[in-house]
C-alpha positions, 0 to 999 in steps of 0.5 A: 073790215069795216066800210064807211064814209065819214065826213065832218064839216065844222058848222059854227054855232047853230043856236044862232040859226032857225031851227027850220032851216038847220032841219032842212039842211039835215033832211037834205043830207040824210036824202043823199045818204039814203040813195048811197045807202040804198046802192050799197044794198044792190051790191049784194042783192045777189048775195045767199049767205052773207047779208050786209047791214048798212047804215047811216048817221047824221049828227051834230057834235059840238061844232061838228056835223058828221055824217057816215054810211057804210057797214061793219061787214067784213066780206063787203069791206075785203071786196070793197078794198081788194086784196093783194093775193087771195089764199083760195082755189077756184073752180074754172067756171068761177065768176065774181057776183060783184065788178069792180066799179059797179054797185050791180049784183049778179048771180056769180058761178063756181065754188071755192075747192079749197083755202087757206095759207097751209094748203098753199104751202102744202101743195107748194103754191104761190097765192093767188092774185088777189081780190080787185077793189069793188070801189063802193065806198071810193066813187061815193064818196064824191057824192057825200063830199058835194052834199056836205060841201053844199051844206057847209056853204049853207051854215056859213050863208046863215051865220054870216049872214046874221053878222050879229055885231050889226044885228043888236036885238034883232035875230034870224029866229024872229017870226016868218015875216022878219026880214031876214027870213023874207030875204033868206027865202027869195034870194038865198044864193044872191050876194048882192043881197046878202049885203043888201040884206045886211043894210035893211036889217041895220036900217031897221033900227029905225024902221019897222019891220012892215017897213023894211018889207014894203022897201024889199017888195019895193026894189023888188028883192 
């Protein structure tokens, strides 16, 4: 049973955005994906036989950016989604490595005396409650969503803010010192430079690019 978060976000074209910032924007959610990851593997640090393998992914498609991480495990992915009965016997000194809503591991006691639907049925017993959901891949998933959220906010700033039908022979990819790059990197999260942005980089059609920076150092952008 296999356990993942998989999320996609569209994200326009990105052959109109500097190649730099696009890394940055992936760096940013490979980092998030990474500590999911990373909480993953302590839920079963206690583990003795089975050994989950976690990955993750991160990648472009077409229009898309799709981002997972999780595993093909199938006992981590039973205790991840629970069970509504489970068909084994328990010791009495059973306790669970694992707790719902918690990525900890502990030792666990006990042993399992016996499974399976026949010896249910052999012994003439109903099954036995199942297993309660771990919940791993549930409570991660809102970290995932707000990093991928964040970053599809990001590609729609960039996108938007090169506007391409006011910016003619002008692009965001121009060296460090254009102004959109001069702009984008002091006042990223600003509206009101974004438009103010805009307006310099229609300006210059007609002014040079030391020009517009001068004026942006002017006013203090």
């Amino acid at each position: 049973m296999p356990a993942f978060n998989i999320k996609a976000i569209p994200i326009g074209n990105l052959n109109l955005i500097d190649a730099n910032v696009v890394q940055k924007i992936l760096d940013d959610i490979k980092k998030e994906m990474e500590s999911i990851k990373r909480d993953y593997e302590r839920s079963t640090e206690t583990w003795e036989k089975n050994h989950p393998v976690f990955t993750t992914n991160v990648q472009i498609k077409e229009d898309e950016l799709i981002a997972s991480v999780g595993t093909n495990d199938k006992i981590w992915g039973i205790l991840n989604y629970g069970t509504e009965d489970r068909w084994s016997l328990l010791s009495e000194d059973w306790s669970s490595k694992t707790t719902p809503n918690s990525y900890s591991s502990k030792q666990g006691s006990g042993r399992v005396t016996g499974r399976g639907k026949k010896l249910f049925a052999r012994h003439n017993l109903p099954p036995a409650p199942g297993i309660e959901p771990r919940n791993w891949v549930k409570n991660s998933e809102e970290r995932l969503e707000k990093k991928l959220d964040e970053a599809e906010r990001k590609f729609t700033f960039e996108l938007d803010f090169i506007d391409t039908g006011s910016l003619e022979s002008f692009s965001i990819k121009d060296s460090s010192s254009s102004v959109a790059s001069y702009i984008r990197s002091k006042h990223a999260s600003h509206a009101s430079n974004v438009r103010w942005g805009r307006a310099a980089i229609k300006a210059g059609k007609e002014l040079s690019q030391s020009q517009i920076l001068a004026l942006g150092k002017i006013n203090e952008l």
